[in-house]
N, C-alpha and C positions, 0 to 999 in steps of 0.2 A: 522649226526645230529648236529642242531647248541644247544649252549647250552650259558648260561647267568647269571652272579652273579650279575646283577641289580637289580633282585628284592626279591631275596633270601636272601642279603647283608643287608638289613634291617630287617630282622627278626631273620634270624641265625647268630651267632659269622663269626667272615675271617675264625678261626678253631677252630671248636667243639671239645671239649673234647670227648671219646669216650662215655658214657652215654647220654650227650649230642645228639649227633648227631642218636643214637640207637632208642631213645626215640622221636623224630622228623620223621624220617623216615617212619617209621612200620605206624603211627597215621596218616602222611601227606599223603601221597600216598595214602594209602587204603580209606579213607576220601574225598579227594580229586576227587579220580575215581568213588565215591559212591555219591557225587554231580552230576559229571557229566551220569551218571548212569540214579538219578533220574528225572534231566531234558531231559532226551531223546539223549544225544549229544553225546554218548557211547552206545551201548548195553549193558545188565548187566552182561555178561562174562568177560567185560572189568576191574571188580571191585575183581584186584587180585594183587598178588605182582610179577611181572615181571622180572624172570631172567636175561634177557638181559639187559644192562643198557642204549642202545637207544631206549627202550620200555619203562623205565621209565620217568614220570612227573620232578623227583630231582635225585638226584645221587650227588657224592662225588668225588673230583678230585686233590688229592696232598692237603688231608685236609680242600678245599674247596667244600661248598655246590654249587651246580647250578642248574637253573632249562632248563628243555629241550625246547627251543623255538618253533621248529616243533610238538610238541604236541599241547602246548598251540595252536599255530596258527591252528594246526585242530578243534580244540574247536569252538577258531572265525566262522571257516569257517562254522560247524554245527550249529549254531545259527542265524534265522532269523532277519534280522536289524542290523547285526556289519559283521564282516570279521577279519581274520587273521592277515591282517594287521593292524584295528584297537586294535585289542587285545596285539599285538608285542608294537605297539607304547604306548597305554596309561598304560599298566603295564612293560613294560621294557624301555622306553625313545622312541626309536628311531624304523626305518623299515630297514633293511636289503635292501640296491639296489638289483635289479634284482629278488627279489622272488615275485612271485604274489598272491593272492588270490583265494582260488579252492574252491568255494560253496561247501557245500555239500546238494545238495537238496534234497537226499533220505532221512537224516535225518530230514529235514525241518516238515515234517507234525509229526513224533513220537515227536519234540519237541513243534511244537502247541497244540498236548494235553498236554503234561505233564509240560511243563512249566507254563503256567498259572494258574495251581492247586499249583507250589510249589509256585510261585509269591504271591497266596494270604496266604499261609498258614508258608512264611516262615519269614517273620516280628512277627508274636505271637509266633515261634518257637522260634527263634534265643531270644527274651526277655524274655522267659522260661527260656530257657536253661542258659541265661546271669545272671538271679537271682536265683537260683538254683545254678547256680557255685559261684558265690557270697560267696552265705550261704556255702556252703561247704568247700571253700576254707578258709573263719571265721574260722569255726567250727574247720576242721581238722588240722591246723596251730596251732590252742587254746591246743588242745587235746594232738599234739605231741608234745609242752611243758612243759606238766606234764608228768617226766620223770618214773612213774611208771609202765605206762602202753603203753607209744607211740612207744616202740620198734614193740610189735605186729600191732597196729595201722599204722606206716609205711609196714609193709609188705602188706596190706591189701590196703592201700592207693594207694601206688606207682603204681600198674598194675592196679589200680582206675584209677589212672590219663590217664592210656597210653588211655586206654578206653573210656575214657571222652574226651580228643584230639581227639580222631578221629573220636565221633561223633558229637563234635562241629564244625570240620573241611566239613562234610558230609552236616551240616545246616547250612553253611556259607553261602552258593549259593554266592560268592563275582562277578561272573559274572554279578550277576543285577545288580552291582554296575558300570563295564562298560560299560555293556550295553547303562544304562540310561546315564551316561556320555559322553558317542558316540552322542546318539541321541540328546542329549544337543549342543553340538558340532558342530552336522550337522544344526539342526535349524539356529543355527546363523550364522551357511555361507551361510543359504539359503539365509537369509534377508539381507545381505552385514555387518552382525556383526561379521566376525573371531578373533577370539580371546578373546570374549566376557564370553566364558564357565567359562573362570575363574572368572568371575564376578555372575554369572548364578546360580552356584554349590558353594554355600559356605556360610557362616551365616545363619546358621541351627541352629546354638543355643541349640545344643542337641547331639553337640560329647561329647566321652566319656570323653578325653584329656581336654574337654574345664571346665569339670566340677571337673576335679582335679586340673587344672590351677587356676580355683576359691579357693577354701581349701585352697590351697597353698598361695593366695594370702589373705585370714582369718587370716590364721597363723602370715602370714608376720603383721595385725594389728594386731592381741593380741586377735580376734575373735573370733581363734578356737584352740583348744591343739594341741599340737605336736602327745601326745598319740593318739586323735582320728583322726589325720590326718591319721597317720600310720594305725590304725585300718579298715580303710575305702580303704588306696590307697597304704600302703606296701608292694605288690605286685610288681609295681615299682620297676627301680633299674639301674645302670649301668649294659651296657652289660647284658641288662635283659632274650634273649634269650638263656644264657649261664648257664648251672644247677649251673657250681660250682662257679658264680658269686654270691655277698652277694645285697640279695634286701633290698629295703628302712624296712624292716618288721625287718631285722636282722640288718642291719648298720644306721640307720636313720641321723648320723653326716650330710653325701651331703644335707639334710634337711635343718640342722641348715643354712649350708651356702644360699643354696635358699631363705630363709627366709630373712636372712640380704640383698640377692641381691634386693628382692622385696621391701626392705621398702627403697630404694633408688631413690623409682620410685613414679612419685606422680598420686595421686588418679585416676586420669583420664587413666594410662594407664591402669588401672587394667584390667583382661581379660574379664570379665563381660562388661566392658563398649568397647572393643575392640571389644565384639563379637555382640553388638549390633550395634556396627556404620556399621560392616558386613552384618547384617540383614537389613539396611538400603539401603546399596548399592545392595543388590541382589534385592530386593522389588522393586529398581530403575531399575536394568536392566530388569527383570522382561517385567516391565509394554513397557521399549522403545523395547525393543521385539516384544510384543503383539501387540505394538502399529506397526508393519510392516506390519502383518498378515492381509488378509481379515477375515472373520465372521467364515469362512467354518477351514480354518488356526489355527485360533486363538483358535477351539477347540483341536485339534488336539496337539499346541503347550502347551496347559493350561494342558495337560494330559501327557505329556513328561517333564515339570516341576513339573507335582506334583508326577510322578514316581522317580525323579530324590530327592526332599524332603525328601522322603520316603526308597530309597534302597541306596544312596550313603553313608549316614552314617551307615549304617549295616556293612561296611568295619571297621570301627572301633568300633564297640561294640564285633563284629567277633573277634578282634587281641587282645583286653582287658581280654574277655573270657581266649583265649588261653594264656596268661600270667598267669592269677590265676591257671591255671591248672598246668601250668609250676614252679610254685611256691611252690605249696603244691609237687609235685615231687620236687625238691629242700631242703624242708626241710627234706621228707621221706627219701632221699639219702644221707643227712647229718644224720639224726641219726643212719640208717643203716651202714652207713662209722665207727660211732663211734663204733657201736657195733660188725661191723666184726674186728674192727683193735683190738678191747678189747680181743677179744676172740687168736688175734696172725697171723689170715689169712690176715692181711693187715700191713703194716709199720703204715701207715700214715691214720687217719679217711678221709682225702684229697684226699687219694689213690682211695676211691670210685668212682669218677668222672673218672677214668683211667677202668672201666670194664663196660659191654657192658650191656645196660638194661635187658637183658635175660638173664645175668650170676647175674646181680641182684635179678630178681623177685625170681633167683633158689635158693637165698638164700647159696653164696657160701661158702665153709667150709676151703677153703684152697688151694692152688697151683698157686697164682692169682701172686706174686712177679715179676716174670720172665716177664709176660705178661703187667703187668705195666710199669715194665721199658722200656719195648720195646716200646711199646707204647709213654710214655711220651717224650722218645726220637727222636721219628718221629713226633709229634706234634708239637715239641722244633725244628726240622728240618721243618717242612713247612712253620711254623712262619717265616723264615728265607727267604723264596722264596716269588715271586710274580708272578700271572696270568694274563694273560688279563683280560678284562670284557666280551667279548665274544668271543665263537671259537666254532671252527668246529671239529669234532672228537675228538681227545685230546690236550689237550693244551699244550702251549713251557714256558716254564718261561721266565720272563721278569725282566729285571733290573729293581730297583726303585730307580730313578734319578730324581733330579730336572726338570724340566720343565720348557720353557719361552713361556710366551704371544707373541701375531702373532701383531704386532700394538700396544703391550698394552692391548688387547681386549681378553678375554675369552668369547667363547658364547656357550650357556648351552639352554634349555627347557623352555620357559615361562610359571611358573604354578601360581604366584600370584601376581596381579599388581602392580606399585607402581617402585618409584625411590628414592634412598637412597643414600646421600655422609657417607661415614665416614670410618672410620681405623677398618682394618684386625684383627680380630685373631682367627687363626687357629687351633681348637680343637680337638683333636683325641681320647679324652679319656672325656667321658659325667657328670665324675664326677670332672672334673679338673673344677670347678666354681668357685674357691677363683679366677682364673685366668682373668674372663668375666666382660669385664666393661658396664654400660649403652650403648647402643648404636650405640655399636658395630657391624661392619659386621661378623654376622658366618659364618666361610668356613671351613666343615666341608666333610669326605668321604661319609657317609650313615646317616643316624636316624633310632632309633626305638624311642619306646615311650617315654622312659625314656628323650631323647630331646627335647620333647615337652616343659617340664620344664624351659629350656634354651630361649625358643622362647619369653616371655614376656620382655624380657631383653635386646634384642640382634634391632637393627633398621633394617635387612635384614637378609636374609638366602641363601648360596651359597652353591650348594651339589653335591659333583662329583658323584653319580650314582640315575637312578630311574629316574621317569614317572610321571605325572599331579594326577596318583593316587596312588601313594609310599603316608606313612606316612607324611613323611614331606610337601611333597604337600600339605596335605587335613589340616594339624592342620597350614600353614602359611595363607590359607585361610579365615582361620578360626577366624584366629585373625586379619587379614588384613597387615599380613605382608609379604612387596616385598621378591620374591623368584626364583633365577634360580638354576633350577634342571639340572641332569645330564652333568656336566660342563667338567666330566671326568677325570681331572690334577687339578683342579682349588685349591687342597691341598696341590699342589706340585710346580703349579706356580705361589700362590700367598703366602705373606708373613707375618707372623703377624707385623704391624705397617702402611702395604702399605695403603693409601688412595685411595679407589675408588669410583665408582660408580656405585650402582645397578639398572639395569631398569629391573626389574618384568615384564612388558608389553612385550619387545620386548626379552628378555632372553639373555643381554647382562651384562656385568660385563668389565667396563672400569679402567684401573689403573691410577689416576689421577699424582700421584707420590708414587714413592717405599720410604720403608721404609727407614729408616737411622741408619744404624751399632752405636754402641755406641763409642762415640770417646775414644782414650787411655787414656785420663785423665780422663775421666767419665768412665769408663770399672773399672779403680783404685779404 
């Protein structure tokens, strides 16, 4: 089996803390397979947890998450109007030489019924569910701050949440989200536009990302409180898929800093007026589209843009959901931490993140010491190694060594158009923002949401892993800023200071000139 941390690497930590990871798995999977279940692209025997670990969707590999790419691509391949290999390429970057495409047509008709039924019913689901988790992530957050009664309240909560993840994960349907992205795609090579999707699919004006970028950018005038920023978007956070990470709700300081990066920028960048000059250019490509099409065409393509309107953003109202959930387990397992360590069965209230969600919900009494340590010493050891990004059966560690450009030239995945000169800096850690100046090239390994924040700031985005429909794709779209995805090395062979140049259109990233060492008199 091939397997891939391209697109797993944006949602989950490089390595999960053991709760972490417990809590992710159980939800993903069974969630996941109960999607595909109820589009038809599975039978519903399929909707189990899988001994074998070439049978599962994700698995774990030297502390790293990865997801199974021959799964996935049977999915593609059960789904009328995409294939495997569009599925391999637009959610992990790239296609595998030599493997082909295998329809599966038997499934073909059990998914012409039942896809259509979830098609219409899963847009009011998913914003159900999305305000609904809302309110409850308010509420239960609220509740387990008043420390008289939140210890019970966590216990109740936390296997709330595991149950909440997975059947958020079940009403994600995120395949409509390729789908229609595929089909977007093909139109425009039909009519000699390639390349154009990324022009097509963006300035939507209604990601979630785009309307915390707003708030944030309130803040930055004096608009809106810090306190109700927090109340609304503290969820948020560095390394936000990580439980024993501290989100904007408990640490809000990376706030403060965003705030002063924002008032550095004048009025017109703001993202409001960034994501409207987006809806301008989609409107435009839109219509020179249309204008390709014959009469018969043009219906056809008006209905593959307004599917595409409609389900592409569902990918991130899906990932927002699953944060608030991930959150309120976050703080259930902080208070929980305090109270098993109070009682003597833990060292450290921090220890909690070191036992497995099911030795959690059991509410453990004691014996956990030995099992921690062990533990944190193997996670303290994989931090230490590196894997590929993709492989086949088990993977070899690999050294992580500098890298150099072939020419000068990095070339990566064009997912947002657009051509940017300016100087390098290279961010590994999403709360280092005292560090980011106006204008900058970000080249960064992955995003999750939490970098969305950085994006108003930044004059391009450079990302060694992920696909036209990874996070960072969809929010540089969003705002219209140039972006090349899956660059691979691009963290390692480019340097904070170097001057280059971004083309978004063609997914090329050119070194105009390297940095410059500080000299010994200036080093003094």
């Amino acid at each position: 089996m091939a397997w891939t941390r391209s697109n797993t690497a944006e949602a989950m930590p490089a390595v999960p803390t053991p709760l972490s990871w417990t809590f992710w798995y159980r939800a993903l999977e069974l969630g996941a397979r109960g999607m595909y279940a109820d589009l038809g692209v599975w039978p519903r025997s399929e909707v189990r947890l899988p001994a074998e670990v070439d049978e599962r969707l994700v698995a774990i590999f030297y502390g790293r998450p990865a997801a199974n790419v021959d799964a996935a691509r049977r999915v593609g391949d059960a789904m009328p109007g995409t294939s495997g290999d569009a599925v391999e390429e637009q959610l992990f970057g790239t296609t595998r030489p030599g493997i082909a495409s295998r329809p599966r047509w038997r499934r073909y008709p059990i998914v012409m019924v039942r896809a259509p039924w979830q098609l219409l019913r899963g847009g009011s689901r998913l914003a159900r569910l999305r305000t609904e988790t809302h309110r409850w992530w308010r509420d239960t957050t609220a509740r387990l701050a008043a420390r008289n009664t939140s210890i019970d309240i966590a216990r109740l909560a936390f296997p709330e949440a595991i149950r909440r993840y997975e059947q958020q994960m079940r009403a994600s349907n995120v395949l409509f989200s390729q789908l229609t992205f595929d089909l977007v795609r093909r139109l425009a090579q039909e009519v000699g536009l390639a390349g154009a999707e990324a022009r097509l699919v963006s300035g939507y004006g209604s990601m979630e990302e785009g309307r915390m970028l707003t708030d944030l950018w309130e803040v930055s005038r004096g608009r809106l409180g810090l306190d109700r920023f927090a109340a609304e978007h503290g969820f948020h956070g560095p390394n936000e898929g990580e439980l024993s990470s501290h989100s904007w709700r408990e640490d809000p300081s990376p706030l403060e800093v965003l705030a002063d990066r924002y008032r550095e920028l004048v009025e017109d960048a703001s993202p409001a007026a960034r994501a409207r000059e987006q809806t301008v250019t989609r409107e435009s490509a839109e219509r020179e589209l249309l204008a390709r099409f014959g009469p018969v065409g043009r219906i056809r393509a008006r209905a593959c843009l307004a599917a595409a309107r409609r389900y592409v953003p569902h990918r991130e109202v899906a990932k927002t959901t699953y944060l608030e959930i991930l959150d309120v387990a976050r703080a259930c397992a902080r208070r929980l931490g305090e109270e098993v360590a109070g009682r003597g069965a833990l060292d450290d209230p921090q220890d909690v993140f070191y036992l497995t969600a099911e030795e959690l919900c059991a509410a453990p009494g004691g014996g956990f010491r030995e099992q921690v340590a062990f533990r944190r010493s193997r996670r303290d050891h994989y931090l230490t190694l590196s894997l590929p990004e993709t492989w086949t059966g088990m993977p070899e560690f690999v050294a992580l060594e500098p890298s150099e450009l072939e020419g000068s030239v990095l070339r990566g995945v064009p997912v947002a158009p657009g051509v940017v000169e300016g100087l390098v800096r290279v961010v590994l850690d999403p709360s280092a923002t005292e560090e980011l100046e106006p204008g900058e090239i970000l080249v960064c390994h992955t995003t999750d949401p939490s970098w969305a924040s950085l994006f108003p700031i930044v004059g391009a985005a450079v990302i060694d892993i992920g696909g036209p429909l990874s996070h960072g794709a969809i929010v540089a779209r969003e705002l219209g800023l140039p972006c090349v995805i899956n660059t691979k090395t691009g963290t390692r062979a480019l340097r904070t200071g170097d001057r280059v140049r971004v083309d978004g259109t063609r997914g090329v990233v050119e070194r105009l000139e390297p940095s410059r060492p500080p000299s010994r008199v200036n080093a003094l």
